[in-house]
Legacy VTK file of the C-alpha trace (Angstrom):
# vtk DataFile Version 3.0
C-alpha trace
ASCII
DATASET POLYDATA
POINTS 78 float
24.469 80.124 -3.382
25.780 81.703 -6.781
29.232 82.717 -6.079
28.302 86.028 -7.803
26.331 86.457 -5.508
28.287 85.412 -2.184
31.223 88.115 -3.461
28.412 90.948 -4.069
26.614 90.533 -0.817
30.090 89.326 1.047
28.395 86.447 2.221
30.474 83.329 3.618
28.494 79.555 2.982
27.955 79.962 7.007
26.269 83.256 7.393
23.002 83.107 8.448
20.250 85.943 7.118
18.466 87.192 10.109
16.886 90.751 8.583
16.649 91.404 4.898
17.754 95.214 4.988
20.725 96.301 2.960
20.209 93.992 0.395
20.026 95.355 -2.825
16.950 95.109 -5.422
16.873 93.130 -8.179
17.559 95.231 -10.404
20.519 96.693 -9.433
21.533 92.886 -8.846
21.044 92.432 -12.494
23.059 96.120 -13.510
25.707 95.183 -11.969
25.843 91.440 -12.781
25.518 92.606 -16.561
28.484 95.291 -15.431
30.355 92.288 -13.860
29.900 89.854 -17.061
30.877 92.767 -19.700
33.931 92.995 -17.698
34.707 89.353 -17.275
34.309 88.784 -21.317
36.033 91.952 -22.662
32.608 93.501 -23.342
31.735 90.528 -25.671
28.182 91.288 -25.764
27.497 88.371 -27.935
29.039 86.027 -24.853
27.300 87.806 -21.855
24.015 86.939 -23.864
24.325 83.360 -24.223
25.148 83.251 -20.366
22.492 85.198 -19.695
20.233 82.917 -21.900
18.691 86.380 -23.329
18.942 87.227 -27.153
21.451 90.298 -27.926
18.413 92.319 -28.447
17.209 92.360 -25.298
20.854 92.524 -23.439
21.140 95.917 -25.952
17.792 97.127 -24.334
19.173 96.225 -20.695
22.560 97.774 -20.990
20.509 101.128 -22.544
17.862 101.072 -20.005
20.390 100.916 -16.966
23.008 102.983 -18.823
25.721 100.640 -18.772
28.161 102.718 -21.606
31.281 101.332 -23.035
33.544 102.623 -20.724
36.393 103.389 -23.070
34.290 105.444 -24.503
33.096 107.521 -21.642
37.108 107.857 -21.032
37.580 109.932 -24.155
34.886 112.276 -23.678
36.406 113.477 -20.584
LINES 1 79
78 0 1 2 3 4 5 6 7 8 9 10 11 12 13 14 15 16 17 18 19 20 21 22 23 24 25 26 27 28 29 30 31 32 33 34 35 36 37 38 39 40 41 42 43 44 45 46 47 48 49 50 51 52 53 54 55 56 57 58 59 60 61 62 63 64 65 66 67 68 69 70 71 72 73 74 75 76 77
């Protein structure tokens, strides 16, 4: 299993899924993965595509459509 994905779901290699409720949906999988890889690159949106394997396009589009803001900048409209 993606270690991403152990941490989220605070799995350990033994644990054994017996009912599928509380797990998240895919797509807040993939907000918060996007959230987890801006963080991990300094926001280098140009680096979190090419792990992604999606042109910066599209990561613009995802980042808009789940409303992932530059958090700096959210800071100083406070």
């Amino acid at each position: 299993m993606n270690v991403y994905l152990q941490r989220y779901l605070g799995l350990d290699e033994e644990r054994a899924f017996d009912r599928p409720t509380g797990f998240p949906s895919l797509k807040t999988l993939e907000k918060d993965y996007i959230r987890f890889l801006l963080d991990v690159t300094g926001r280098n949106r140009a680096e979190v595509s090419r792990i992604l394997a999606i042109s910066r396009s599209t990561l613009y589009h995802k980042i808009s459509r789940y409303g992932i803001g530059d958090d700096r900048a959210n800071t100083s409209a406070l």
